[in-house]
N, CA and C of each residue as an Amber inpcrd file, in Angstrom:
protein
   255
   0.8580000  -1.1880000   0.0000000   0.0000000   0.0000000   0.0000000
   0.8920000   1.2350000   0.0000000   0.8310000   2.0130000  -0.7880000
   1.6120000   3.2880000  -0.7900000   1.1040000   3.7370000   0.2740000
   1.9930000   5.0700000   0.6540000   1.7400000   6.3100000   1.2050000
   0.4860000   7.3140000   1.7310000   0.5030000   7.4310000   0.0760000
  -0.7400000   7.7790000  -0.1910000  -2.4370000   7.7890000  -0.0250000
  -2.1010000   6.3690000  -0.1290000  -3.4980000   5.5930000  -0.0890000
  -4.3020000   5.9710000   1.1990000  -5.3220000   5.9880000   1.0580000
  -6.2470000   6.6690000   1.8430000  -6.9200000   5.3700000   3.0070000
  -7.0630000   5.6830000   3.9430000  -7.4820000   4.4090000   5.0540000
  -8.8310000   5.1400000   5.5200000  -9.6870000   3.8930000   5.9830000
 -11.0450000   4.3670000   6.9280000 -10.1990000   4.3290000   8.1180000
 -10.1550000   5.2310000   9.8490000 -10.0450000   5.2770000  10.5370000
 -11.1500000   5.7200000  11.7650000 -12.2270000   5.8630000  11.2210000
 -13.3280000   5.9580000  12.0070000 -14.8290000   5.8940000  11.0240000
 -16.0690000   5.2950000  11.3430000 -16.8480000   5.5540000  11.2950000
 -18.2480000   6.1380000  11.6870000 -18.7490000   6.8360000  11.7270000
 -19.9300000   7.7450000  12.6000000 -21.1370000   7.9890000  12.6960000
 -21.7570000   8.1160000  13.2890000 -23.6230000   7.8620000  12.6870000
 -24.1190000   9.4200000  12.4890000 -23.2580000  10.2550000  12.6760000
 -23.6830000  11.6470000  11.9160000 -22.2450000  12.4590000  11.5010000
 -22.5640000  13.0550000  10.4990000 -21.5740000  14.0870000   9.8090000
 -21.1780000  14.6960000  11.0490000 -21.7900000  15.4070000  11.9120000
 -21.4440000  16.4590000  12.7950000 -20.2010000  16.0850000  13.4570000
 -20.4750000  14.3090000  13.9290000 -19.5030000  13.7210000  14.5240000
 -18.3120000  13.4260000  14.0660000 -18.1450000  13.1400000  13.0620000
 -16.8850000  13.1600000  12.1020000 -16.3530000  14.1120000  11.4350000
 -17.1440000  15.4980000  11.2930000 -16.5890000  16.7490000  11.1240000
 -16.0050000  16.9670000  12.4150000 -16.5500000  16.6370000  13.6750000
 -15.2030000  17.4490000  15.1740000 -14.3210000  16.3820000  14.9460000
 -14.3420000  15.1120000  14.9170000 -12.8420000  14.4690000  14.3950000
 -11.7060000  15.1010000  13.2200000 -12.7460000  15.6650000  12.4050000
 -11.6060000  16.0180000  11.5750000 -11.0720000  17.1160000  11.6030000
 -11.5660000  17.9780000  12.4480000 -11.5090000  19.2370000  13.0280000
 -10.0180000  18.3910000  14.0360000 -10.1210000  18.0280000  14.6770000
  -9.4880000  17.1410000  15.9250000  -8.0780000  17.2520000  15.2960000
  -8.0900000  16.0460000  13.7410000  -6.7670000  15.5910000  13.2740000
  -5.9710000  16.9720000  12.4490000  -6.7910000  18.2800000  11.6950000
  -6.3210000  19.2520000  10.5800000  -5.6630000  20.0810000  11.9530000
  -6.3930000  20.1110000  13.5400000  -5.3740000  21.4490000  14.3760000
  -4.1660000  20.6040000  14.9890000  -3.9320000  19.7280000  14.2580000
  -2.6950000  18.5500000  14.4070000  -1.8160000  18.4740000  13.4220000
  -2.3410000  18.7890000  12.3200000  -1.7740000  18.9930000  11.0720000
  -2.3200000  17.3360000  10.2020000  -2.7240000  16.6800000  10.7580000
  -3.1740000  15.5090000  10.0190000  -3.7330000  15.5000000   8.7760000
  -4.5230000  15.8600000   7.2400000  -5.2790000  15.6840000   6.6580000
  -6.2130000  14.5150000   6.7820000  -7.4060000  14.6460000   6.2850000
  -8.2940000  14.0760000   6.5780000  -9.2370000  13.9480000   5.6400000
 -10.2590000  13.4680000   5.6150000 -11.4850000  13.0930000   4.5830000
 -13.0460000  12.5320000   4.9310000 -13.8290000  13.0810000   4.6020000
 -14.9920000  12.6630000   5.2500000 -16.2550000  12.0400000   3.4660000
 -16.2680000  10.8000000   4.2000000 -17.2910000  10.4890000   2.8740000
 -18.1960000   9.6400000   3.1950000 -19.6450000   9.9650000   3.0190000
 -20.7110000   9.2180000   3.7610000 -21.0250000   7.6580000   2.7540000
 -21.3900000   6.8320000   3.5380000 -21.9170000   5.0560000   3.1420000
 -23.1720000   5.3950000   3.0480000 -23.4780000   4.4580000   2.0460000
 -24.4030000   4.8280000   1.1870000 -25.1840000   3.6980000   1.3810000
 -26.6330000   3.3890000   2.3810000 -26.9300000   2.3380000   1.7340000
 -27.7460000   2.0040000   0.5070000 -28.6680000   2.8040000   0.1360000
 -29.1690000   3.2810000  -1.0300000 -29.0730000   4.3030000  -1.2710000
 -29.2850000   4.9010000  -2.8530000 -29.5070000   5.7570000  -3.2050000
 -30.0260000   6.6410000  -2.8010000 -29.3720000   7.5880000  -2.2110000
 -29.9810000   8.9630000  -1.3710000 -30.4060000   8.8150000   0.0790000
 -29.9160000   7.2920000   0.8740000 -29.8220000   7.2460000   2.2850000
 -28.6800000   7.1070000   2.6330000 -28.1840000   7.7610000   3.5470000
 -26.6720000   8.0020000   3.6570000 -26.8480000   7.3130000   5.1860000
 -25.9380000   5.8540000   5.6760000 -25.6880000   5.0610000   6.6230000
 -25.1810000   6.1450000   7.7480000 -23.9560000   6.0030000   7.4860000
 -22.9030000   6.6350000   8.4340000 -21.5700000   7.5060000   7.2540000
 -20.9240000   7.8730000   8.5930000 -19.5710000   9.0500000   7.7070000
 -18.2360000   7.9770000   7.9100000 -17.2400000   7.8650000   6.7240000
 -16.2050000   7.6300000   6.9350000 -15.0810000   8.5750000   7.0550000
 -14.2070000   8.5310000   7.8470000 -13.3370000   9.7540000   8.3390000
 -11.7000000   8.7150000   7.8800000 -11.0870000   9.4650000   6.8810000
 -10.7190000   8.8030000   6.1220000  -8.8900000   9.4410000   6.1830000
  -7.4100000   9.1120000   6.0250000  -6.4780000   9.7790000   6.3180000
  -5.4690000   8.7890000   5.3450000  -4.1400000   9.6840000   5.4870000
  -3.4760000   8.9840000   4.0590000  -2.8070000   7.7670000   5.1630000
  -2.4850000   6.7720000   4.5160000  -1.4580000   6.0720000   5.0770000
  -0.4990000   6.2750000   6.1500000   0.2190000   7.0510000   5.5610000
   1.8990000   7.8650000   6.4000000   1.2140000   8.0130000   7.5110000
  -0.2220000   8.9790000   7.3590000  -0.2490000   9.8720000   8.8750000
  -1.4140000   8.9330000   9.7730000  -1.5350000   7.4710000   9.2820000
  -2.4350000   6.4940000   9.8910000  -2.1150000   6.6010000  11.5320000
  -0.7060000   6.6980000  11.9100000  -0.3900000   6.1540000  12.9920000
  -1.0880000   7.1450000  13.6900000  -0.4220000   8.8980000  13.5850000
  -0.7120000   9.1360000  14.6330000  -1.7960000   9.7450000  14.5760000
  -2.7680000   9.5220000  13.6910000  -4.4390000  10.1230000  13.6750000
  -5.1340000   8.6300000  14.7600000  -4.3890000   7.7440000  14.4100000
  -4.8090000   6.8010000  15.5010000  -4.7780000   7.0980000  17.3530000
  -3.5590000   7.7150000  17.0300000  -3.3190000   7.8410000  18.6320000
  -4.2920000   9.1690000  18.9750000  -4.0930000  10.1770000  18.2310000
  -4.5480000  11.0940000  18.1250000  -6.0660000  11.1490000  18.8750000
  -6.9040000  10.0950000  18.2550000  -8.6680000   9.5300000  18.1750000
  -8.4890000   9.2180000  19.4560000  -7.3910000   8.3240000  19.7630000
  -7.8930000   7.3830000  21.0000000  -7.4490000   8.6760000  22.2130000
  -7.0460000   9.6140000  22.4170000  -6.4310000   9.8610000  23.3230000
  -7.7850000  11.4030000  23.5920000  -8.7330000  11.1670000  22.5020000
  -9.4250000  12.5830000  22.7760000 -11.0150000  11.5900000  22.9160000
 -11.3470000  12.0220000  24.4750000 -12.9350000  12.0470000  24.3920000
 -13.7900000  13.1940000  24.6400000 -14.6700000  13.1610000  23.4910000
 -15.5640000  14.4270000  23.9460000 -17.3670000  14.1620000  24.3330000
 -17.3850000  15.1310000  24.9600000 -18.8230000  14.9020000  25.2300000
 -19.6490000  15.5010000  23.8070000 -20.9690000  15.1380000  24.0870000
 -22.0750000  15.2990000  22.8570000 -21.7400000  17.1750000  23.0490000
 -21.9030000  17.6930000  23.8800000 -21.7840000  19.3130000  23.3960000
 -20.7270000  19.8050000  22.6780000 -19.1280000  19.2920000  23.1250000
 -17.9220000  19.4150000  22.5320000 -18.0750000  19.2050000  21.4310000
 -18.9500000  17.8140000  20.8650000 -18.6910000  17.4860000  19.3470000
 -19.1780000  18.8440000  18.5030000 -20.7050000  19.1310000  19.1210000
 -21.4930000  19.8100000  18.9410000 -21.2080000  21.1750000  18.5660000
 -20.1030000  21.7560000  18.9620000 -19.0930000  23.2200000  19.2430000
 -17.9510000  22.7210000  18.0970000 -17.0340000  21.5190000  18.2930000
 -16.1520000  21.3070000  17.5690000 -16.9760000  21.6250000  15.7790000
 -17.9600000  20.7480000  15.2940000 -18.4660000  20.5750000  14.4230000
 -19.1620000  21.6910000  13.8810000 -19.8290000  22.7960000  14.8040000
 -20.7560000  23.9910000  14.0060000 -20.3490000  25.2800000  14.6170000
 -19.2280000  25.1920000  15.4720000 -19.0470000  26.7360000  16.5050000
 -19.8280000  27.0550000  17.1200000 -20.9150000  26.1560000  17.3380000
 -22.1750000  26.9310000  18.2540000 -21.7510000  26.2970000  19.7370000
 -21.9170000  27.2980000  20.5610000 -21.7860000  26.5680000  21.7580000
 -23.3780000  26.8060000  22.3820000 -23.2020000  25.3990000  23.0950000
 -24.3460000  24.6870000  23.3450000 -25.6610000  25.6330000  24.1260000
 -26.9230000  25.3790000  24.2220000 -27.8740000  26.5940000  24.8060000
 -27.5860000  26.2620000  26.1800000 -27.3200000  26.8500000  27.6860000
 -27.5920000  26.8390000  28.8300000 -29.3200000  26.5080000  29.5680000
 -28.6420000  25.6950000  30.5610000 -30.4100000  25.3030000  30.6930000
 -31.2350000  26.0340000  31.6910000
């Protein structure tokens, strides 16, 4: 496998969630890729969050070492921070 080649490293049950991942790996310098599974035509499963080869390793460590809560994703993914209750 070259370099290059592009790997799945996460999958997600909403865009939002895999946009703050990739948000996560680009203020790391990682590149990244987001492309939704398809199970039919015009229903979109889940997001694949996708990275080249080379930088597999440390987008790996990267994932495992960050947990966020549902508001964080929520802020990471749209800049909105969350309504107060």
């Amino acid at each position: 496998m070259s370099d290059n080649a592009s790997v799945v490293i996460g999958r997600f049950a909403s865009r939002a969630s895999a946009e703050a991942f990739r948000a996560l790996l680009q203020a790391e310098g990682v590149s990244s890729s987001i492309r939704p599974r398809k199970l039919v035509a015009g229903l979109e499963a889940d997001f694949e969050l996708s990275v080249a080869q080379s930088q597999l390793h440390r987008a790996r460590w990267l994932l495992s070492e960050s947990e966020f809560t549902d508001a964080e994703l929520t802020y990471l993914a749209t800049g909105e921070l969350p309504e107060s209750e």
